[in-house]
C-alpha positions as CSV (number, residue, x, y, z in Angstrom):
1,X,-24.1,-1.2,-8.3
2,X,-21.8,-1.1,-5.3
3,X,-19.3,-5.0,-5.0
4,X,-20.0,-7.3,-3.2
5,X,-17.3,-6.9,-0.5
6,X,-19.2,-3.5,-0.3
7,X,-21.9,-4.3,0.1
8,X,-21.2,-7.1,2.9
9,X,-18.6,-5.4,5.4
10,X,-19.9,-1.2,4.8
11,X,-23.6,-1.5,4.1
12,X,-24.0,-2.9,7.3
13,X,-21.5,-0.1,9.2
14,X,-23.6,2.6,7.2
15,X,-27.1,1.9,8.0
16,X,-25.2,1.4,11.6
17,X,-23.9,4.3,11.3
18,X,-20.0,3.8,12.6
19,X,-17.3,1.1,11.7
20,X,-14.3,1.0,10.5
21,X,-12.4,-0.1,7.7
22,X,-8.5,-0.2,6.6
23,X,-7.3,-1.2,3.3
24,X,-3.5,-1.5,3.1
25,X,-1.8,-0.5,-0.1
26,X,2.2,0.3,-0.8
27,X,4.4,2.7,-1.4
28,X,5.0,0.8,-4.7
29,X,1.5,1.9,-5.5
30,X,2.9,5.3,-6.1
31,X,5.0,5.2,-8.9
32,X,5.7,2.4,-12.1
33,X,8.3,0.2,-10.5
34,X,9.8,-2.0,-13.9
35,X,9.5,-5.2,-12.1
36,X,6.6,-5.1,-10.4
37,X,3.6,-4.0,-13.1
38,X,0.5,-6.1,-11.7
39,X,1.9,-5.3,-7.8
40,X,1.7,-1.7,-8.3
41,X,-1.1,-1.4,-9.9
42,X,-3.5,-3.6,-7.3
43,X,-1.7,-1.3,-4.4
44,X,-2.7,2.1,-6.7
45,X,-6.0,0.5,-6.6
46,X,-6.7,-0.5,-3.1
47,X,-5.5,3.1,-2.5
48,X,-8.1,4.9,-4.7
49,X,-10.8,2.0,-3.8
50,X,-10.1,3.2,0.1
51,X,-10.3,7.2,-0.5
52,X,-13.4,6.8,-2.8
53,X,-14.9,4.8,0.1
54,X,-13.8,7.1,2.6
55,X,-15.8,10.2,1.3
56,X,-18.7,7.9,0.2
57,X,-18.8,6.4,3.9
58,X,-17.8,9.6,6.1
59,X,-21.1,11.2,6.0
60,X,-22.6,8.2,7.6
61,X,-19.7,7.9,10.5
62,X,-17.7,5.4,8.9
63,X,-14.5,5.4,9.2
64,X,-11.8,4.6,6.1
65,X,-8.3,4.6,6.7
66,X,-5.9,3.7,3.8
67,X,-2.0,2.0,4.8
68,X,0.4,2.9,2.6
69,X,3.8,1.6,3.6
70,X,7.2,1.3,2.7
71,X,9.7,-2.0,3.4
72,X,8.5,-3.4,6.6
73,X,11.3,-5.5,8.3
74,X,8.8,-8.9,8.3
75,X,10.0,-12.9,7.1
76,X,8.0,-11.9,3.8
77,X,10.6,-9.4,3.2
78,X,13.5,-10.8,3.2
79,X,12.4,-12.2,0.3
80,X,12.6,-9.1,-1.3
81,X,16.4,-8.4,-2.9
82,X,17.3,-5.4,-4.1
83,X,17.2,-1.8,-2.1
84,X,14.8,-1.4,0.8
85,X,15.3,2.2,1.6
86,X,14.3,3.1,5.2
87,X,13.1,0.1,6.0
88,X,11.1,0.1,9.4
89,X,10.4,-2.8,12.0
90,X,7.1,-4.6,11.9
91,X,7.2,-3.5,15.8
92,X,7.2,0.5,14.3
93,X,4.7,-0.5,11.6
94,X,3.0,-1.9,14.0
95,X,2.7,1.4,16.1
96,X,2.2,3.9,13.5
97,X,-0.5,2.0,11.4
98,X,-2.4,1.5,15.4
99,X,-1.6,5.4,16.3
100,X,-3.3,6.0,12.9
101,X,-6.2,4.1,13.4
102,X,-7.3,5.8,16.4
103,X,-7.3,9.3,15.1
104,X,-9.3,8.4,11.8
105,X,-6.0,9.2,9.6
106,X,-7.6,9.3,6.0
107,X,-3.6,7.9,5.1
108,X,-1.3,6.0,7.3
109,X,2.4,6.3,5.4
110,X,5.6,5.4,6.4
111,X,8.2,6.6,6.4
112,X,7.1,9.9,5.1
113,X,10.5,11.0,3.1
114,X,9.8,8.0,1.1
115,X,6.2,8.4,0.3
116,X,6.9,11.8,-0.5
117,X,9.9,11.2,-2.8
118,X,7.8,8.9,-4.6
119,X,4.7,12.0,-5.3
120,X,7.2,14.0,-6.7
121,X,8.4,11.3,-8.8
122,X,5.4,10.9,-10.2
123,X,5.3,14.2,-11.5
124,X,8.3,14.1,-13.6
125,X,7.9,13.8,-17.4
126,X,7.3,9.2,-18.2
127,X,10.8,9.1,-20.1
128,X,12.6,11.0,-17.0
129,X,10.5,8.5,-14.3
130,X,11.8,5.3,-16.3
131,X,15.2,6.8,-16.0
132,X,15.5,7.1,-12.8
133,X,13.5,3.6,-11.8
134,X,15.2,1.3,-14.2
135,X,18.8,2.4,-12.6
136,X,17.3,2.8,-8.5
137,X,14.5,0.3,-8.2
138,X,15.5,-3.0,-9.5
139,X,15.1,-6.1,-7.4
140,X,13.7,-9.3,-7.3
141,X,11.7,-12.1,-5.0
142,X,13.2,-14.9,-3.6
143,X,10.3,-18.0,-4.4
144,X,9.8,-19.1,-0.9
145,X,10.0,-22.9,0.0
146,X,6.4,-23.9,-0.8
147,X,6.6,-22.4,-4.3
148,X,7.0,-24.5,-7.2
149,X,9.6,-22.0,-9.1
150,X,11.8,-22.5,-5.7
151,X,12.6,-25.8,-6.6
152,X,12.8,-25.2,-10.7
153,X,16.6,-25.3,-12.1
């Protein structure tokens, strides 16, 4: 049985035959970032949930594109403390994920030295990845001004 999400946006493009869909993971989706477990596992997700649809749908001229970006310069962000290596404007996202779009990219990832650091970090032994993420990729988030922990002393 295919989900319900599915079922409702690509049945529908299939028996159409075109559409379009884009699911937007992260970067963090690539490797086991220490304080971020349940974010980098729903990003690793969307990102397999997209390339499974992608050859599931391409025969029917569907198109699947999945975004996999690094720190994006946006209000959420800032949010974010701790390192934001080559982060890129929300203007720059902006282009890359539209330029994408248009020519059918299977993946849309930016910046590229980033997402590519983080595959080969992934194929280092567990003990030697923990190493490294524990000491590089520690950071926290901000509760914004809505949030009941932002007002928690």
């Amino acid at each position: 049985k295919r989900d319900m999400l599915l079922v409702a946006l690509a049945e529908p493009m299939r028996r159409r035959g075109n559409g379009q869909l884009a699911f937007v993971s992260s970067i963090a989706g690539m490797a086991p970032l220490p304080d971020a477990p349940a974010y980098c596992a729903s990003k690793a997700a969307a990102r397999l949930y997209a390339q499974s649809l992608r050859i599931w749908l391409e025969p029917y001229g569907v198109k699947v594109s999945v975004i996999t970006p690094g720190h994006i310069d946006t209000p959420m962000n800032t949010r974010f403390q701790g390192p934001k290596p080559l982060r890129v404007s929300a203007e720059k996202a902006a282009k890359i994920i539209k330029k994408g779009l248009e020519r059918n990219k299977a993946e849309i990832v930016f910046p590229k030295y980033f997402f590519h650091t983080q595959r080969l970090l992934v194929l280092l032994p567990a003990f030697l990845q923990g190493r490294i993420l524990k000491s590089s990729a520690r950071f926290t988030v901000k509760p914004d001004q809505d949030s009941p922990l932002a007002h928690q002393d």
